[in-house]
PyMOL Python script that loads the backbone (N, CA, C, O; Angstrom):
from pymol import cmd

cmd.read_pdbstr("""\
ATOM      1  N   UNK A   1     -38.982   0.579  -1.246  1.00  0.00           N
ATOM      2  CA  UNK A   1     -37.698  -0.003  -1.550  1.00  0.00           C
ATOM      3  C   UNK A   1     -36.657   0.626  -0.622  1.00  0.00           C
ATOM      4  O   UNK A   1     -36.649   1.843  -0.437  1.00  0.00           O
ATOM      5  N   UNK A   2     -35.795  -0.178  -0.050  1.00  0.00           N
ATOM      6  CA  UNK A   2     -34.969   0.081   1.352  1.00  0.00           C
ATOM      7  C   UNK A   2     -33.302   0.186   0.433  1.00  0.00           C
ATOM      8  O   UNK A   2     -32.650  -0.854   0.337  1.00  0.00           O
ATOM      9  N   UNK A   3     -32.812   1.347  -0.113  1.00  0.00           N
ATOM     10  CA  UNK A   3     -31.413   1.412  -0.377  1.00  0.00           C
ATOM     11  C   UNK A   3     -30.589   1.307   0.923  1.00  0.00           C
ATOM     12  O   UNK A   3     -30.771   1.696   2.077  1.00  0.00           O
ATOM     13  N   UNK A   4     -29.606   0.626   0.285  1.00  0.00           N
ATOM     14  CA  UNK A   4     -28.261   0.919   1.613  1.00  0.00           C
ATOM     15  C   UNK A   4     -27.095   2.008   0.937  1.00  0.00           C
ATOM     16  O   UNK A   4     -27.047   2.383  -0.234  1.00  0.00           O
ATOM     17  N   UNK A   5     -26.502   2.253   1.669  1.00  0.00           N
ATOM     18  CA  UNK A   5     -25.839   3.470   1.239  1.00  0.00           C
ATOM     19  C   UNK A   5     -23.969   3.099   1.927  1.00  0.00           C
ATOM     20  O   UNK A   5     -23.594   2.155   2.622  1.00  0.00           O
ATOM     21  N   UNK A   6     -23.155   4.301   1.354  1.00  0.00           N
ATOM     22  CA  UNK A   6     -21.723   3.911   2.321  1.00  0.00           C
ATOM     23  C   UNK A   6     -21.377   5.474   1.748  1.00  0.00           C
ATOM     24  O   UNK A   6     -22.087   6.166   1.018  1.00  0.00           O
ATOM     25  N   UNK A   7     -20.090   5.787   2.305  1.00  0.00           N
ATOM     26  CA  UNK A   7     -19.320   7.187   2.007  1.00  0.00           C
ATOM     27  C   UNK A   7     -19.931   8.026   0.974  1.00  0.00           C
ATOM     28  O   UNK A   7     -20.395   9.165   1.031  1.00  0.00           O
ATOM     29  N   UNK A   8     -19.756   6.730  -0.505  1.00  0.00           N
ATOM     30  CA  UNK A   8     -19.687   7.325  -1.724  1.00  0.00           C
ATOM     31  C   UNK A   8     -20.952   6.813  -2.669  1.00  0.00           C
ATOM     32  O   UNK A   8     -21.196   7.011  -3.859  1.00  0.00           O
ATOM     33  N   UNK A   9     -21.450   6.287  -1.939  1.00  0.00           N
ATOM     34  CA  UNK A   9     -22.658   5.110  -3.116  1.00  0.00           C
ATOM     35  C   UNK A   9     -23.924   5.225  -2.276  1.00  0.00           C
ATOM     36  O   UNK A   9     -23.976   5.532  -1.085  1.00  0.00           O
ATOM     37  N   UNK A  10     -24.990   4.913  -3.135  1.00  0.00           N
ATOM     38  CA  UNK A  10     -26.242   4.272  -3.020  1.00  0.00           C
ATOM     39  C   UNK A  10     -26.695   2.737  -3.744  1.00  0.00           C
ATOM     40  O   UNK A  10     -26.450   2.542  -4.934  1.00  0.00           O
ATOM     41  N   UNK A  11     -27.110   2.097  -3.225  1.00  0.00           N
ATOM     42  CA  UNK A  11     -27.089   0.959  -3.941  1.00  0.00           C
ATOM     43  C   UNK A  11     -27.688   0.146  -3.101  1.00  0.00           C
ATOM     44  O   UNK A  11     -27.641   0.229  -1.874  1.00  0.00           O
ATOM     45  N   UNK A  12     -28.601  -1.128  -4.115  1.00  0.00           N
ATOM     46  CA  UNK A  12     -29.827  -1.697  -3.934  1.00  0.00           C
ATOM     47  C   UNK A  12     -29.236  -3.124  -4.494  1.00  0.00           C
ATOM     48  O   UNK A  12     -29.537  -3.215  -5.684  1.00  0.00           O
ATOM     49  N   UNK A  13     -28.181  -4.757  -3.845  1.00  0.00           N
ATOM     50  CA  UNK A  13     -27.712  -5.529  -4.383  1.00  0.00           C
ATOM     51  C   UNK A  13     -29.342  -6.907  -4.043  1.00  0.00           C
ATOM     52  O   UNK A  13     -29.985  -7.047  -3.003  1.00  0.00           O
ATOM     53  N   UNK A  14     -29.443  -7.379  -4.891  1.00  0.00           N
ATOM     54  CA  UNK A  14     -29.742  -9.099  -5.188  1.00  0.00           C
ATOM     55  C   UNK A  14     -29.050 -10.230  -5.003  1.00  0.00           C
ATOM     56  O   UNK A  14     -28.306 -10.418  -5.965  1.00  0.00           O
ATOM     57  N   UNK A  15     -28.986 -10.894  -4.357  1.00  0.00           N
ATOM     58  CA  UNK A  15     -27.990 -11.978  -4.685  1.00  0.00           C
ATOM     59  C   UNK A  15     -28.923 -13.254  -5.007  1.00  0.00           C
ATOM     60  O   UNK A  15     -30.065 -13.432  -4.583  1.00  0.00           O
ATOM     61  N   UNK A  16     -28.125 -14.164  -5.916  1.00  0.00           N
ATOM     62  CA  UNK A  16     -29.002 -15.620  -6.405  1.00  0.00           C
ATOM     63  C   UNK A  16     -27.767 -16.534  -6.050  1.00  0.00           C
ATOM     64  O   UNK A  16     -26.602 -16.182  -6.229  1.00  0.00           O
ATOM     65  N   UNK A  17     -28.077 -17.503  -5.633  1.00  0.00           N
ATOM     66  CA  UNK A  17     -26.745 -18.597  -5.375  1.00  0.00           C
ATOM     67  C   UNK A  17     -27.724 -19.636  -6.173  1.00  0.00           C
ATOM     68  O   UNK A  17     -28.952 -19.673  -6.101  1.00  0.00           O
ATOM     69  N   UNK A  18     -26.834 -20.499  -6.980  1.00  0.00           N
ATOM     70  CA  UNK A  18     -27.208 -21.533  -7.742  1.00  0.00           C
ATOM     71  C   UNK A  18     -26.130 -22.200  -7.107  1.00  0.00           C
ATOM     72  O   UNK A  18     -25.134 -21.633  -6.660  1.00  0.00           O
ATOM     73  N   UNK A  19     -26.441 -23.911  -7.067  1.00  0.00           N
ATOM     74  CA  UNK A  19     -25.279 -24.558  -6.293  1.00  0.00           C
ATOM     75  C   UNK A  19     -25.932 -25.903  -7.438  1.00  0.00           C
ATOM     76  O   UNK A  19     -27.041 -26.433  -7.508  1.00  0.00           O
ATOM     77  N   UNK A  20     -24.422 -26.138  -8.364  1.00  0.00           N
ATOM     78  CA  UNK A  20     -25.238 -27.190  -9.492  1.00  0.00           C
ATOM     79  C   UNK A  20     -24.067 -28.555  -8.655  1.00  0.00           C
ATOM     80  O   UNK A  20     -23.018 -28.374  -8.037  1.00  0.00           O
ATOM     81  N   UNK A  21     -24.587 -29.485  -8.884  1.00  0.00           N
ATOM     82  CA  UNK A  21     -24.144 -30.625  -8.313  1.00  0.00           C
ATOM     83  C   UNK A  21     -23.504 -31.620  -9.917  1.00  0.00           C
ATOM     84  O   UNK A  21     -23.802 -31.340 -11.078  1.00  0.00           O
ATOM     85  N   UNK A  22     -22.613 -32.746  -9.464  1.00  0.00           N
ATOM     86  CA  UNK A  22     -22.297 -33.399 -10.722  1.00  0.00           C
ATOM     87  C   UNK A  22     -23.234 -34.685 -10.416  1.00  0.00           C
ATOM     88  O   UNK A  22     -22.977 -35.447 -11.347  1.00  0.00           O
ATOM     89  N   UNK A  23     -23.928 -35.139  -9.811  1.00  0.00           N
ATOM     90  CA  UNK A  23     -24.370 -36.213  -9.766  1.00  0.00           C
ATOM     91  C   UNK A  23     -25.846 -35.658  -9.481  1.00  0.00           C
ATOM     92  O   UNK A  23     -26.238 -34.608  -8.971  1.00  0.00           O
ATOM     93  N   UNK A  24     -26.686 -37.065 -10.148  1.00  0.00           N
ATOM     94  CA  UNK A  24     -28.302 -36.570  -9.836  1.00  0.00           C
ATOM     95  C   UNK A  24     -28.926 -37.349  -8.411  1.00  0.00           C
ATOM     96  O   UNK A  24     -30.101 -37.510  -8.081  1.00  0.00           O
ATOM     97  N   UNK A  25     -27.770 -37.724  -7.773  1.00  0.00           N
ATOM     98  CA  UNK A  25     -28.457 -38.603  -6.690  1.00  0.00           C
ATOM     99  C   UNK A  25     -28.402 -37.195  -5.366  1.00  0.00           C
ATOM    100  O   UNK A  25     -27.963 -36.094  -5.700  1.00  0.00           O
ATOM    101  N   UNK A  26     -28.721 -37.357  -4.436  1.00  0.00           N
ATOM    102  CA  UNK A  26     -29.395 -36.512  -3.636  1.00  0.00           C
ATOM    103  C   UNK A  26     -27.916 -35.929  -2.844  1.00  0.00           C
ATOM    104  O   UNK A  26     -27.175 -36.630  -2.154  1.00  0.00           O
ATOM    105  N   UNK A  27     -27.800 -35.026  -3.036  1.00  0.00           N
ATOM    106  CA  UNK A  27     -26.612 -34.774  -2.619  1.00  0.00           C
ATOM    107  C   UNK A  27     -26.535 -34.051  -0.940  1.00  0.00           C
ATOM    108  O   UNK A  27     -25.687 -34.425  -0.130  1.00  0.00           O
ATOM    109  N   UNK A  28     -27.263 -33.299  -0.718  1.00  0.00           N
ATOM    110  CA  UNK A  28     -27.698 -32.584   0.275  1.00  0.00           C
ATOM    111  C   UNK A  28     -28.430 -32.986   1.092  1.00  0.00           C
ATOM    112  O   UNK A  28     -29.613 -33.211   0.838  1.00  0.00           O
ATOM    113  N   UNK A  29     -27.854 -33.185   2.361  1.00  0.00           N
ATOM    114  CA  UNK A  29     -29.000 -34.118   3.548  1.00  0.00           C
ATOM    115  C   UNK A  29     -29.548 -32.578   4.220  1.00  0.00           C
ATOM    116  O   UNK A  29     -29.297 -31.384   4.060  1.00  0.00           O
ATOM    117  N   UNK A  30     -30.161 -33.157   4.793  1.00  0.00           N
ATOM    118  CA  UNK A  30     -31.189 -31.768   5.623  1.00  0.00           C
ATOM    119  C   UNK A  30     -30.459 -31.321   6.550  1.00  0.00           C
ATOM    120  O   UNK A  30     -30.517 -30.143   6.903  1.00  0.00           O
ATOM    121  N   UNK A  31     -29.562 -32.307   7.150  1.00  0.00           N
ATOM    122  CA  UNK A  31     -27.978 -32.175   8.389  1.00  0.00           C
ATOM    123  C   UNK A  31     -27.360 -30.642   7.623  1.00  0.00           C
ATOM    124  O   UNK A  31     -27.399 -29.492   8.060  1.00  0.00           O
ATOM    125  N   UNK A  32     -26.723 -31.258   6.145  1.00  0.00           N
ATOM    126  CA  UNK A  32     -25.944 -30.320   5.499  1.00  0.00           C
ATOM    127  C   UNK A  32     -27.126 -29.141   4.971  1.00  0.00           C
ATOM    128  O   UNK A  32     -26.824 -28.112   5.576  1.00  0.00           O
ATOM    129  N   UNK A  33     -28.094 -28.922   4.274  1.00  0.00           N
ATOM    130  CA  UNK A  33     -28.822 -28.225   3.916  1.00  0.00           C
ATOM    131  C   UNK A  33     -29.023 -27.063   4.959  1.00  0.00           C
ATOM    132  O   UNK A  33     -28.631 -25.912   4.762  1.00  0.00           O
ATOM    133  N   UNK A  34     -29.676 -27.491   6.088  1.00  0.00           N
ATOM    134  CA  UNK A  34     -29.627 -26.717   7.455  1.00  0.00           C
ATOM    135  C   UNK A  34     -28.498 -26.005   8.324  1.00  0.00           C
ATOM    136  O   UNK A  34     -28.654 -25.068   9.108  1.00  0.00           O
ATOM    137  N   UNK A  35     -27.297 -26.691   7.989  1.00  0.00           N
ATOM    138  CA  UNK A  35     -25.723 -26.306   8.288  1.00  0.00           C
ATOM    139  C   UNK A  35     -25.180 -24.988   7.103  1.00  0.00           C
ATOM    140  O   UNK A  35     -24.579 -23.984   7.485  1.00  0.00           O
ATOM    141  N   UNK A  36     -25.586 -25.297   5.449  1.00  0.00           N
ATOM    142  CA  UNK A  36     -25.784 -23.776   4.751  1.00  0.00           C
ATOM    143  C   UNK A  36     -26.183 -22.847   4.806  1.00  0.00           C
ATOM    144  O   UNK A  36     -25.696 -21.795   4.392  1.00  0.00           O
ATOM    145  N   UNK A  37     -27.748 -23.128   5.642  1.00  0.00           N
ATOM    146  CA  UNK A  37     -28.373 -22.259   5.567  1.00  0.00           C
ATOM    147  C   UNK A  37     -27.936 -21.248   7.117  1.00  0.00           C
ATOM    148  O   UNK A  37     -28.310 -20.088   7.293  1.00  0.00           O
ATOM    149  N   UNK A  38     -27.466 -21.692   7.649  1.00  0.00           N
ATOM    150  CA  UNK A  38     -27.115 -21.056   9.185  1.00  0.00           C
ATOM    151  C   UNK A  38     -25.780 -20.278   8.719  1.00  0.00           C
ATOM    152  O   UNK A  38     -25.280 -19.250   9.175  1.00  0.00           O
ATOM    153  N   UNK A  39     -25.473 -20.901   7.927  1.00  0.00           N
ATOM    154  CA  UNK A  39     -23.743 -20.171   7.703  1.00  0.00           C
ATOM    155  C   UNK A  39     -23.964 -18.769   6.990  1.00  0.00           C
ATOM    156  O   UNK A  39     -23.431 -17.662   7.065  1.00  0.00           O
ATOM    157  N   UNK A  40     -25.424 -19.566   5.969  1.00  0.00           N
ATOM    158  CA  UNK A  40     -25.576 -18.093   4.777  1.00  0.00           C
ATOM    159  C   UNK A  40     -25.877 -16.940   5.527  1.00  0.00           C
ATOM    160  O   UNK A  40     -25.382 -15.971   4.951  1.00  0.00           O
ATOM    161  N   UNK A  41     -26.508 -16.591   6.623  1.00  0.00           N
ATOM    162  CA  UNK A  41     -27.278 -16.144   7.516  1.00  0.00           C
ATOM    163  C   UNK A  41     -26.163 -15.621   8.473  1.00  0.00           C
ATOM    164  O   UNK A  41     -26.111 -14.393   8.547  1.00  0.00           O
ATOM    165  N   UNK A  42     -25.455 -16.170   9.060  1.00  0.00           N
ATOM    166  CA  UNK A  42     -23.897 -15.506   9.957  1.00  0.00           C
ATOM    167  C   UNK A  42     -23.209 -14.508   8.780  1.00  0.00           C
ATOM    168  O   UNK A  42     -22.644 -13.475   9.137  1.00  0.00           O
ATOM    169  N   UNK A  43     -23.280 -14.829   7.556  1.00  0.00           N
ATOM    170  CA  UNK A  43     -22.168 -14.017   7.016  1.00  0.00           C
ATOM    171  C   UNK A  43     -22.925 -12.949   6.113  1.00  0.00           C
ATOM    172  O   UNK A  43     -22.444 -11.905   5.671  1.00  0.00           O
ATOM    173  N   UNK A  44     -24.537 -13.559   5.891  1.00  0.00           N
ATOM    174  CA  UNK A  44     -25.467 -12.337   5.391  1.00  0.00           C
ATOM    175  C   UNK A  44     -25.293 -10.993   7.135  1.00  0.00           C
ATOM    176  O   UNK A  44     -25.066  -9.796   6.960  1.00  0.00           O
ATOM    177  N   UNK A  45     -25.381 -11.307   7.868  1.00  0.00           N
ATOM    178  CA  UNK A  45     -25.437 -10.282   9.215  1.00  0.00           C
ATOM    179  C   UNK A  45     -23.738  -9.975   9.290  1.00  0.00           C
ATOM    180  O   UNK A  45     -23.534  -9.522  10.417  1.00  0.00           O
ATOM    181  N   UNK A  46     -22.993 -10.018   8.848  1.00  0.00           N
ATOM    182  CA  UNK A  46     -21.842  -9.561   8.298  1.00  0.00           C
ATOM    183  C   UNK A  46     -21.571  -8.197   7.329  1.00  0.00           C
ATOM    184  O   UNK A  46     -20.943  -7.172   7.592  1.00  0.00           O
ATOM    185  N   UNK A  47     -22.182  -8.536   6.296  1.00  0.00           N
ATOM    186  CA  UNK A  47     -22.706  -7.867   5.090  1.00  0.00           C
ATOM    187  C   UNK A  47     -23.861  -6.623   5.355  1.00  0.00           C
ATOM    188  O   UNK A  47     -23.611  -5.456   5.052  1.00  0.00           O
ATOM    189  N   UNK A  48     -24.840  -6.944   5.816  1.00  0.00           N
ATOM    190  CA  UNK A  48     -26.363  -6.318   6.423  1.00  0.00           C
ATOM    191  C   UNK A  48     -26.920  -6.424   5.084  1.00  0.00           C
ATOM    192  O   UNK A  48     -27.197  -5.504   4.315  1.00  0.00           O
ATOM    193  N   UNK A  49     -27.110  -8.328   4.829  1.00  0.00           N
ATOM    194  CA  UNK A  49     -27.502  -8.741   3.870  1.00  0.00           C
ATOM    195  C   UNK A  49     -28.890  -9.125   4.895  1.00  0.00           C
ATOM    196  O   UNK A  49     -28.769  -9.886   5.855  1.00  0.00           O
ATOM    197  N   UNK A  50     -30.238  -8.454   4.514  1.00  0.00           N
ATOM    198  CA  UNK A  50     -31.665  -9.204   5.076  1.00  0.00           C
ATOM    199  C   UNK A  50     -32.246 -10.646   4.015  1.00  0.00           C
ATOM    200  O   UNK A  50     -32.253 -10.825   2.797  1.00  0.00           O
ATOM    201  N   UNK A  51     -32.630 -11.368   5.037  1.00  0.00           N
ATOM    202  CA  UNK A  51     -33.464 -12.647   4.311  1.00  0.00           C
ATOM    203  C   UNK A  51     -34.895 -12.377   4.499  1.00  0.00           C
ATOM    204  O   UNK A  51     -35.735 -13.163   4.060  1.00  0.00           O
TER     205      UNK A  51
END
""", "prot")
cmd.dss("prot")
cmd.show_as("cartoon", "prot")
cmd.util.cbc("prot")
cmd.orient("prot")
């Protein structure tokens, strides 16, 4: 298990993103799906969030 650390802390975060939609028709094209997933990824290497 890989802790990250800063000044004053040790600490080991999770993150879960749930993304609930109001409609059951397909909301997410693979255009947009693929455009989240690049963004989540720029701002996880921001953070020194690993996927």
């Amino acid at each position: 298990m890989k802790l990250d650390s800063n000044n004053h802390s040790v600490f080991l975060l999770h993150y879960h993103l749930v993304l609930v939609v109001k409609y059951r028709r397909e909301v997410f094209t693979d255009e947009i799906s693929d455009f989240a997933k690049d963004m989540f990824i720029e701002i996880g290497k921001k953070y020194n969030i690993a996927w």
